[in-house]
Backbone bond lengths (Angstrom), bond angles and torsions (degrees), N, CA, C in turn:
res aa  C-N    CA-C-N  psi(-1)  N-CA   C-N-CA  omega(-1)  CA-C   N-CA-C  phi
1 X - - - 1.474 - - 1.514 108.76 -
2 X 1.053 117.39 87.51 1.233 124.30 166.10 1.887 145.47 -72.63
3 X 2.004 93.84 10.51 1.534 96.35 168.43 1.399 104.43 -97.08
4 X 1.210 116.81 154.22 1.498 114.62 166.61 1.557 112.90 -106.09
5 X 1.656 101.73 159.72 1.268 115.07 -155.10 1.757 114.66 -137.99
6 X 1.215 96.16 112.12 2.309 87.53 -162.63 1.292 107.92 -55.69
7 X 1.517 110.18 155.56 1.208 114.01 176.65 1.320 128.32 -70.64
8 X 1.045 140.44 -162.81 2.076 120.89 -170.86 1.570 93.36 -149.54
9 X 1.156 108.74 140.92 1.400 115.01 -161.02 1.941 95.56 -78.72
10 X 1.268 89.85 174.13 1.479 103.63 -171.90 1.463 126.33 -69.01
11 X 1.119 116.83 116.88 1.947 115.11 -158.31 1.750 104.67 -149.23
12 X 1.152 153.36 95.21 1.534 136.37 132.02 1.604 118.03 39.21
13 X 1.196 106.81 -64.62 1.412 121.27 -157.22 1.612 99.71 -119.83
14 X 1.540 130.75 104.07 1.102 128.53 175.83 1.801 118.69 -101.93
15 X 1.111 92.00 -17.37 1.837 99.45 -174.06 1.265 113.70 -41.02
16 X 1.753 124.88 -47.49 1.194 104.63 171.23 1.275 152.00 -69.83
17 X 1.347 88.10 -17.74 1.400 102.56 -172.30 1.528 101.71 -95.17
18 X 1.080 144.20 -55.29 1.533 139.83 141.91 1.597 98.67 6.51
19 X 1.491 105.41 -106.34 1.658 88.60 164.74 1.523 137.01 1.23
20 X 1.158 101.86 -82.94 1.326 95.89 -177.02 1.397 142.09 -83.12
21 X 1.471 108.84 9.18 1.378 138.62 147.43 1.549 102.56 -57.29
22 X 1.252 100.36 -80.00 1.676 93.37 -164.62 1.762 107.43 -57.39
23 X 1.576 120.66 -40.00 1.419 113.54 -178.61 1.194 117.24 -46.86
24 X 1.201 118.91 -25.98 1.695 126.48 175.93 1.163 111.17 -91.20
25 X 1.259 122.16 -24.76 1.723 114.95 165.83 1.552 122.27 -58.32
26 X 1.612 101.54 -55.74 1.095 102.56 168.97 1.234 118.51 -79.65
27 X 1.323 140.18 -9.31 1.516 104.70 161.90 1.110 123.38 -100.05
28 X 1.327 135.71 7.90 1.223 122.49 133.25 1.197 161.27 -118.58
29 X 1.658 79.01 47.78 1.615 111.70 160.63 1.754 117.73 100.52
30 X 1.669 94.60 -21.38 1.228 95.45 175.29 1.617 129.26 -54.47
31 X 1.594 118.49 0.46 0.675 151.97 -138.04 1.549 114.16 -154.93
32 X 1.255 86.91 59.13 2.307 71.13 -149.91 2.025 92.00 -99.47
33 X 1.882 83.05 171.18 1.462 110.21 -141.79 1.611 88.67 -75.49
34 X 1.604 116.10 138.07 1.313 143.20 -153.38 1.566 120.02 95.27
35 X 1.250 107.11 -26.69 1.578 95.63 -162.45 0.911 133.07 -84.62
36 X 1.850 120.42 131.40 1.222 101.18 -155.48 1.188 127.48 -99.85
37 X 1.862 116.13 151.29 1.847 107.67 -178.36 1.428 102.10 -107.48
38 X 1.772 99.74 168.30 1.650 112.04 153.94 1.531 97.58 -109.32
39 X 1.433 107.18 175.01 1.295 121.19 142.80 1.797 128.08 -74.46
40 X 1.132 108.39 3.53 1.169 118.69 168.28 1.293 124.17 -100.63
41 X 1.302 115.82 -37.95 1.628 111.87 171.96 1.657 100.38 -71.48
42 X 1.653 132.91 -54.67 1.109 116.84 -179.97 1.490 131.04 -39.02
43 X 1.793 96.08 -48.70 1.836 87.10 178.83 1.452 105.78 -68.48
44 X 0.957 137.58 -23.02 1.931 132.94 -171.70 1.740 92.02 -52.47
45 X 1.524 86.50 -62.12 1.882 101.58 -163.89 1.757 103.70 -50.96
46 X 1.197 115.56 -63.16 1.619 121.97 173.35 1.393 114.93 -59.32
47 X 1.192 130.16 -29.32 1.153 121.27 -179.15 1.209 132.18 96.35
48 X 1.993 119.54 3.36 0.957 114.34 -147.51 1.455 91.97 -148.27
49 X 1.222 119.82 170.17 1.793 113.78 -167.24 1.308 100.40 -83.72
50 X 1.505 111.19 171.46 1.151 152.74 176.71 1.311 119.22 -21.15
51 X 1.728 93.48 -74.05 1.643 108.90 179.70 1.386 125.06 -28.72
52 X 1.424 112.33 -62.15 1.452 133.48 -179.27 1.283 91.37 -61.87
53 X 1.074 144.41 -99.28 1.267 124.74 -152.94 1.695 118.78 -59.73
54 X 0.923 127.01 12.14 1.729 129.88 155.17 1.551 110.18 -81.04
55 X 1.438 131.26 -30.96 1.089 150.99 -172.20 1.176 87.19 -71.50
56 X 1.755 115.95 -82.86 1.427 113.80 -166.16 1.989 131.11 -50.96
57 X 1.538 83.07 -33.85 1.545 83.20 -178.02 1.591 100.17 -78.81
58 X 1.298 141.31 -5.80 1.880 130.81 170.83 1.260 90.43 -75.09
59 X 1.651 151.01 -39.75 1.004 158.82 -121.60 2.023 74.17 -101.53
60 X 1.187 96.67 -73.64 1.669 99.83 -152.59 1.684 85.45 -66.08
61 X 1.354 131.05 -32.47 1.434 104.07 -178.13 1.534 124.30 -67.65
62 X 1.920 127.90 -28.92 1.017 147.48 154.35 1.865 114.71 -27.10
63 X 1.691 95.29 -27.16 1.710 96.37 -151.78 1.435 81.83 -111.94
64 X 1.670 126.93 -4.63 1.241 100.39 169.79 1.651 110.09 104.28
65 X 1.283 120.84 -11.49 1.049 136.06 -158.68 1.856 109.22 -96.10
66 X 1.107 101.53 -29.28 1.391 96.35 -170.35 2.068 99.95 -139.23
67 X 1.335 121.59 145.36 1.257 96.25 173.08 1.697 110.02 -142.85
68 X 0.939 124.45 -145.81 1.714 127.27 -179.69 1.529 101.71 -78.41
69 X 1.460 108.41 123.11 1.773 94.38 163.78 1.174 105.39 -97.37
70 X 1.298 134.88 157.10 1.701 131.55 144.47 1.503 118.75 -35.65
71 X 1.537 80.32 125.37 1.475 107.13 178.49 1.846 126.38 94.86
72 X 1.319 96.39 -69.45 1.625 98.75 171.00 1.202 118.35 -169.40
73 X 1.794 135.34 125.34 1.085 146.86 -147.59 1.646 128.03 84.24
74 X 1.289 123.00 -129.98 1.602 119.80 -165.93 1.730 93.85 -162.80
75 X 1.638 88.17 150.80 1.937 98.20 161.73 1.189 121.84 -113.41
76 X 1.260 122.07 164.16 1.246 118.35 145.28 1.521 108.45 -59.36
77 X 1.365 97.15 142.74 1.880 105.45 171.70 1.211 140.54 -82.80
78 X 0.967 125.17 75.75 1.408 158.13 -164.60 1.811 101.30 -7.90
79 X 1.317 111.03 140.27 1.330 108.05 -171.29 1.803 108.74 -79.77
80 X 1.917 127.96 142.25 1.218 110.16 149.83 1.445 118.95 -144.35
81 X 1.519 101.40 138.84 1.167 108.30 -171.16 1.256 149.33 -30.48
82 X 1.632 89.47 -59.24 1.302 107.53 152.40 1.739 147.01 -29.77
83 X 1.676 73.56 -59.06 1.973 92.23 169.13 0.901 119.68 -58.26
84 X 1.374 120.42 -43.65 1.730 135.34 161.20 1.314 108.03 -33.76
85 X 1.164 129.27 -96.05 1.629 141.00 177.74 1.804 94.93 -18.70
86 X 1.442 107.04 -50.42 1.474 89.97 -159.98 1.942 103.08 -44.87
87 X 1.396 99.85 -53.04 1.475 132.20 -145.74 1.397 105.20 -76.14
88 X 1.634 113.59 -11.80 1.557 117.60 148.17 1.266 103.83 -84.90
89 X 0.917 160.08 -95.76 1.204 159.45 169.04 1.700 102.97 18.47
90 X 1.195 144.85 -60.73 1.163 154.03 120.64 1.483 122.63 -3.86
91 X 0.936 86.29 -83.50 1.630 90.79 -174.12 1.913 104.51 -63.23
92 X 0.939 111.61 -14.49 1.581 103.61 172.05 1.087 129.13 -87.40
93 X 1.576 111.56 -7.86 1.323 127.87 174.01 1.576 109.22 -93.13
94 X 1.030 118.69 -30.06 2.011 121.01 148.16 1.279 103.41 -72.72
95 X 1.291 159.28 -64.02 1.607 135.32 -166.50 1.416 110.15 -45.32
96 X 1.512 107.55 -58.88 1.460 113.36 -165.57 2.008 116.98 -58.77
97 X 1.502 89.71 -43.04 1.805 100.72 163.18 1.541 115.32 -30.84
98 X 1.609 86.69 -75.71 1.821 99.60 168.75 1.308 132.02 -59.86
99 X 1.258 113.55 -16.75 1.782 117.76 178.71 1.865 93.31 -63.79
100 X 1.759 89.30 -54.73 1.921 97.07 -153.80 1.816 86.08 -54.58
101 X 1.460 116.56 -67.91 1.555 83.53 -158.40 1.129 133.60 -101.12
102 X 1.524 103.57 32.05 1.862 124.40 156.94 1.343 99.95 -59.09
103 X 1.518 118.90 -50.73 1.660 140.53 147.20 1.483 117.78 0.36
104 X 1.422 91.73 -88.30 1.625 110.35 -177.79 1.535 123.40 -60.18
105 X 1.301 102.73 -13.51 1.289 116.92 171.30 1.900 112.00 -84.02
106 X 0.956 107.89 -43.16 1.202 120.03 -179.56 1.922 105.60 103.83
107 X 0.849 109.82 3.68 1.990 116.10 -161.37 1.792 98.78 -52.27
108 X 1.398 93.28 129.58 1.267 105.60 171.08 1.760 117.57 -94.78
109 X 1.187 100.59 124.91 1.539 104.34 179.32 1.247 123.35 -73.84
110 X 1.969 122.51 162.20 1.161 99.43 171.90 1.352 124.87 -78.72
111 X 1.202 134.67 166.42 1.049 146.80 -167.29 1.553 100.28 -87.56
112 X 0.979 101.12 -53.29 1.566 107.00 179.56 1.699 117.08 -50.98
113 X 1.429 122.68 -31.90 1.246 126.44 162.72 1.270 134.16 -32.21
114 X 1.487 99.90 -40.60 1.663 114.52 -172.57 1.651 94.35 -102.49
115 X 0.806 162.19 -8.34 1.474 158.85 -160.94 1.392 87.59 -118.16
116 X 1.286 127.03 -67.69 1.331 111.93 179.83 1.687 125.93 -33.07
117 X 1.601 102.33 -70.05 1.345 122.48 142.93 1.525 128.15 -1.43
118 X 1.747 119.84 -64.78 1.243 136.53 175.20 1.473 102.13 -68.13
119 X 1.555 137.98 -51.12 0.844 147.75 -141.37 1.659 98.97 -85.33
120 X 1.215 120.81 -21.06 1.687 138.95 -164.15 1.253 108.08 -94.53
121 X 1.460 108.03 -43.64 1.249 113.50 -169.91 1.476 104.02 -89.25
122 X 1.492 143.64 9.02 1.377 153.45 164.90 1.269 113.45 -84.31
123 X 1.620 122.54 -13.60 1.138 134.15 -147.43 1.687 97.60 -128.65
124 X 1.663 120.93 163.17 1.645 107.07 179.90 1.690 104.30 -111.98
125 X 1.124 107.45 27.54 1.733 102.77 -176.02 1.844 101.48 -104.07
126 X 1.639 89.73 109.84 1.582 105.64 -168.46 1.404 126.46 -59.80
127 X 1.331 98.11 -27.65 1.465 106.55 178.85 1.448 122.38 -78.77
128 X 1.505 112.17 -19.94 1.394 127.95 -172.95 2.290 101.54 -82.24
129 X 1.724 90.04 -23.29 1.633 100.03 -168.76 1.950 78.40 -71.68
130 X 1.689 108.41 -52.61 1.307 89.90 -145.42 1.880 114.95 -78.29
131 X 1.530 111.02 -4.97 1.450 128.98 172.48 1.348 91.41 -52.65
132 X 1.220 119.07 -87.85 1.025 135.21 -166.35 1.765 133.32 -17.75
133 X 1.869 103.06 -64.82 1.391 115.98 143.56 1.515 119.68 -23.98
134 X 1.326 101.76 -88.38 1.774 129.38 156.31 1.714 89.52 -5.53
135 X 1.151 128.95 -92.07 1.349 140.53 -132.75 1.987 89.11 -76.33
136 X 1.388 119.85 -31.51 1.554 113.95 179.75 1.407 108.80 -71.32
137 X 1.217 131.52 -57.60 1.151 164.44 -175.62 2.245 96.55 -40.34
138 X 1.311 88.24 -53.38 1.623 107.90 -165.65 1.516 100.92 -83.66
139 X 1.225 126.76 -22.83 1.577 127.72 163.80 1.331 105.71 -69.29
140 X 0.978 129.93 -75.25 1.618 138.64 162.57 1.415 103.80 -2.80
141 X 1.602 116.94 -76.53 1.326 104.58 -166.24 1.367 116.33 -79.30
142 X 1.331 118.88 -23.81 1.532 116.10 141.51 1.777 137.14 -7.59
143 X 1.583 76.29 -47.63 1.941 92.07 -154.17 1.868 85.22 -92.89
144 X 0.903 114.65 -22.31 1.721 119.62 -163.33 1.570 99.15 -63.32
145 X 1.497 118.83 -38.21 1.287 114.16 179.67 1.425 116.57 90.08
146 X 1.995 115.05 -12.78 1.218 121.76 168.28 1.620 104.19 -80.88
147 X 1.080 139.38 109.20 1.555 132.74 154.40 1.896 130.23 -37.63
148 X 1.666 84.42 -43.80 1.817 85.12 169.01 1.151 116.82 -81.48
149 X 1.700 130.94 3.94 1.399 104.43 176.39 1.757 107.02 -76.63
150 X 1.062 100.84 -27.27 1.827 106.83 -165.94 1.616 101.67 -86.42
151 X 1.463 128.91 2.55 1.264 131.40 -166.00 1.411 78.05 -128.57
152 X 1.723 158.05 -62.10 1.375 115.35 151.59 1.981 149.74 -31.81
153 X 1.455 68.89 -40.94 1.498 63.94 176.20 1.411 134.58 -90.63
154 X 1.196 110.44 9.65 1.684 126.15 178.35 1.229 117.80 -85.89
155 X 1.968 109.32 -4.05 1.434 122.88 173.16 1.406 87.23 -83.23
156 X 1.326 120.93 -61.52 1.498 120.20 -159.21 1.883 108.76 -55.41
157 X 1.707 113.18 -53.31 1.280 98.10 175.95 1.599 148.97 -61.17
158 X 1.380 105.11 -8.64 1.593 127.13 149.26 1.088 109.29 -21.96
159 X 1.455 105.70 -83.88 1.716 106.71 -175.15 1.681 112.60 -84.94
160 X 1.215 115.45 -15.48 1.884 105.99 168.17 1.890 112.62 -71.79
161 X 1.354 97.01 -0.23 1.343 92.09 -178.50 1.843 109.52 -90.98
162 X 1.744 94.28 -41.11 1.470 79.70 167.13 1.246 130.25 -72.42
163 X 1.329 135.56 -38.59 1.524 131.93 168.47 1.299 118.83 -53.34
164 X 1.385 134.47 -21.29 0.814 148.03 132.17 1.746 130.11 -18.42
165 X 1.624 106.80 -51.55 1.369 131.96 -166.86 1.421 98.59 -94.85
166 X 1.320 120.76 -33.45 1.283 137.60 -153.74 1.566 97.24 -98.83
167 X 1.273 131.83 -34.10 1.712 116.94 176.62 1.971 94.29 -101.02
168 X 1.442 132.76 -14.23 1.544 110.10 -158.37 1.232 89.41 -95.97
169 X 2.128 135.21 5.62 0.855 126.01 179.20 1.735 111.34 -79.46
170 X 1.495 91.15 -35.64 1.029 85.57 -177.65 1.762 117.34 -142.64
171 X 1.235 112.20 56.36 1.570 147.34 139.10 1.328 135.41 -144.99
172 X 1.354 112.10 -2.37 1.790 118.51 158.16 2.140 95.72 78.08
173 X 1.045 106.14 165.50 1.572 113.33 -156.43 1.375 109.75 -87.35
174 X 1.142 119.93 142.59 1.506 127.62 -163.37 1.992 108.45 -62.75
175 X 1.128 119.01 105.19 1.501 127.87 170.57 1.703 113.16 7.98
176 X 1.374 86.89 -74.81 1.752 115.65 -145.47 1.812 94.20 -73.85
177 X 1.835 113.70 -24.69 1.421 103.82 -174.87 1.689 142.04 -12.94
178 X 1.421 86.13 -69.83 1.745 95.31 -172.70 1.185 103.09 -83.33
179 X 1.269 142.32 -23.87 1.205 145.29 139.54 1.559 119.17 -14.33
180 X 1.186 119.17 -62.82 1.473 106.53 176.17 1.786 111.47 -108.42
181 X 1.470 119.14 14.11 1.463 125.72 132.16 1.197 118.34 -56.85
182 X 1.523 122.93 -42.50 1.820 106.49 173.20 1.102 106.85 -79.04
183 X 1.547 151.30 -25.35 0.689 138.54 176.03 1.812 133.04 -61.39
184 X 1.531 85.33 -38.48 1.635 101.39 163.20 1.508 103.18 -59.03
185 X 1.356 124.70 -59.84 1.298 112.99 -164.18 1.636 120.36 -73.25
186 X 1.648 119.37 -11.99 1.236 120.28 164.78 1.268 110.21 -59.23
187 X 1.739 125.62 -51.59 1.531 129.63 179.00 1.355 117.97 -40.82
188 X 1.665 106.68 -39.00 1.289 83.94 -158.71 2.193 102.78 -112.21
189 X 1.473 99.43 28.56 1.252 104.11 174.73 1.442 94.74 -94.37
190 X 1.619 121.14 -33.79 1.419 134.27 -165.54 1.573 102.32 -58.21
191 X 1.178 122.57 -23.26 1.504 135.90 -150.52 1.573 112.76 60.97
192 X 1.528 126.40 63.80 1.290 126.38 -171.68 1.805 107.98 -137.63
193 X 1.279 98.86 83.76 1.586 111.28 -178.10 1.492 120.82 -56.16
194 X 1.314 122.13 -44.61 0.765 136.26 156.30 1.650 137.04 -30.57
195 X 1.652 96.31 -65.51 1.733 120.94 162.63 1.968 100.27 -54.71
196 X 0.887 94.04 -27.45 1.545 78.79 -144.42 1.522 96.45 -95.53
197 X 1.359 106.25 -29.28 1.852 102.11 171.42 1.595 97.86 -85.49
198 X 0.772 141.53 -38.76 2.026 135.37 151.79 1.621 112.55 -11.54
199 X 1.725 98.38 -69.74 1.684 109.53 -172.10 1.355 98.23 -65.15
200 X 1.177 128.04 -17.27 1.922 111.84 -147.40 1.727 82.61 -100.84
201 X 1.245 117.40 -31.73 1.546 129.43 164.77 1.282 102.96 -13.29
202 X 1.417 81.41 -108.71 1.436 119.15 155.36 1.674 135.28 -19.83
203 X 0.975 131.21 -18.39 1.468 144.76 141.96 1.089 135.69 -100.61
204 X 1.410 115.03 -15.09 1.855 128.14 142.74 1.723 104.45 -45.71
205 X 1.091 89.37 -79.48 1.515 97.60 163.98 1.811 130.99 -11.58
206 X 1.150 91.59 -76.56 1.384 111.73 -172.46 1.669 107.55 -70.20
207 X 1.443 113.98 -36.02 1.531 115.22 158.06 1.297 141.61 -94.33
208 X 1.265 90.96 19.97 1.331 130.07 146.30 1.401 136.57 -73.38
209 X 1.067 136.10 -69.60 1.148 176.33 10.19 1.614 97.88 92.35
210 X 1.003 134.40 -9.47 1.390 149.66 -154.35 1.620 113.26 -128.11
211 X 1.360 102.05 -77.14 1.691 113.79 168.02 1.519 104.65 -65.32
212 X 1.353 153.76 -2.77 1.312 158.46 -142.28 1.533 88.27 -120.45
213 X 1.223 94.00 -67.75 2.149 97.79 -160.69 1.995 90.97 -62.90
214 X 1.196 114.24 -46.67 1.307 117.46 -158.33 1.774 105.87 -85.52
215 X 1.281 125.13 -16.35 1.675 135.41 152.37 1.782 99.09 -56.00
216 X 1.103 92.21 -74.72 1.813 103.19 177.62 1.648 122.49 -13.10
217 X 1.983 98.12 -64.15 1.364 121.06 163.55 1.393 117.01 -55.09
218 X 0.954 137.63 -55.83 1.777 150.85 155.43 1.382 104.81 -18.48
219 X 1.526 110.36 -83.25 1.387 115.59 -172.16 1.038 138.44 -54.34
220 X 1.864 102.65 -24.81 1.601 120.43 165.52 1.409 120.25 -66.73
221 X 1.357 107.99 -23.42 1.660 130.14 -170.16 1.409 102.00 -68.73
222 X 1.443 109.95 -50.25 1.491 138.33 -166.73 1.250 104.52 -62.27
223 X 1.569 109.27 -48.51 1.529 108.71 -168.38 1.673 110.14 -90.92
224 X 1.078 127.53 -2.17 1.414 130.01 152.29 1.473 127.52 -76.26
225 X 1.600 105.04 -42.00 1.597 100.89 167.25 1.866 117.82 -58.61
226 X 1.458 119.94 -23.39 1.028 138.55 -166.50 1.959 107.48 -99.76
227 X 1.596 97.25 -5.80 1.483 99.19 160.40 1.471 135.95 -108.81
């Protein structure tokens, strides 16, 4: 395992944070899909025993994230395309839900979301591109007033976070993004349910269709350096 990983200050209880060290490794890429860990190089790198990180890695294997490699230890879980597409496909049918009656509500977003947003995506620190998304996306279902859409979809963003991490590492964030994020969020300040589950369509779509062709390119990349 050749990414490195800071050590975590001194605490009783490490499981969570273990976790969420590596969840952020791997999704954004620092951590990228094949590679393999022990529980021994992690606690060296963290600093912290064993236990906790056996905890954390059932945690990330449970979520799908990491699985058995041959022979001895665990991987990252190899990225596929396919599965992806499915899992937009999905998840666009919860954005658009929540766009319309973020909509019907009339809820005004923050402003700061999308500037933040713009401001991230000018910049090459991936995790800040993929917070960011994350944080528009998570107002939305906020504003919808349904609780389970954002408590579904936090299964789905697990793994949209790594593919995510895994193409902006290495093709940088799609142009037009926040661009038709304000636009979603004008619709649905306008009170226009309709418009606004249309646009969210429509940019499901397109980031879809987007991370898919450009995952594709990645993985082919991957599997040549590896030939």
């Amino acid at each position: 395992m050749a990414a490195k990983l800071l050590k975590l200050q001194a605490r009783t209880d490490y499981v969570d944070e273990v976790y969420k060290v590596l969840l952020d490794a791997i999704s954004s890429g620092t951590l990228a899909p094949g590679t393999r860990i022990t529980q021994e190089e992690i606690a060296e790198q963290l600093a912290v025993s064993r236990s906790p990180v056996l905890q954390a890695l059932r945690l990330l294997k449970k979520d799908g994230l990491v699985q058995d490699a041959p022979g001895r230890g665990l991987l990252v879980t190899p990225l596929d395309a396919g599965w992806i597409s499915h899992l937009y496909e999905i998840r666009g049918a919860l954005d658009s839900l929540a766009a319309r009656l973020a909509a019907e509500r009339g809820a005004k977003l923050d402003k700061a979301l999308i500037a933040n947003g713009r401001r991230a995506s000018k910049g090459d620190d991936v995790k800040a591109m993929i917070d960011a998304d994350m944080a528009f996306h998570a107002a939305i279902y906020a504003a919808s007033g349904n609780p389970l859409i954002a408590e579904t979809a936090q299964m789905h963003w697990v793994h949209l976070r790594r593919v995510m991490g895994a193409v902006l590492q290495a093709t940088g964030q799609r142009k037009s993004i926040w661009d038709e994020h304000a636009a979603i969020a004008a619709a649905i300040a306008d009170k226009d349910p309709k418009l606004a589950s249309e646009l969210t369509d429509l940019h499901t779509t397109r980031a879809r269709e987007n991370l898919v062709e450009r995952l594709g390119r990645v993985l082919s990349d991957m599997e040549e350096r590896a030939s």
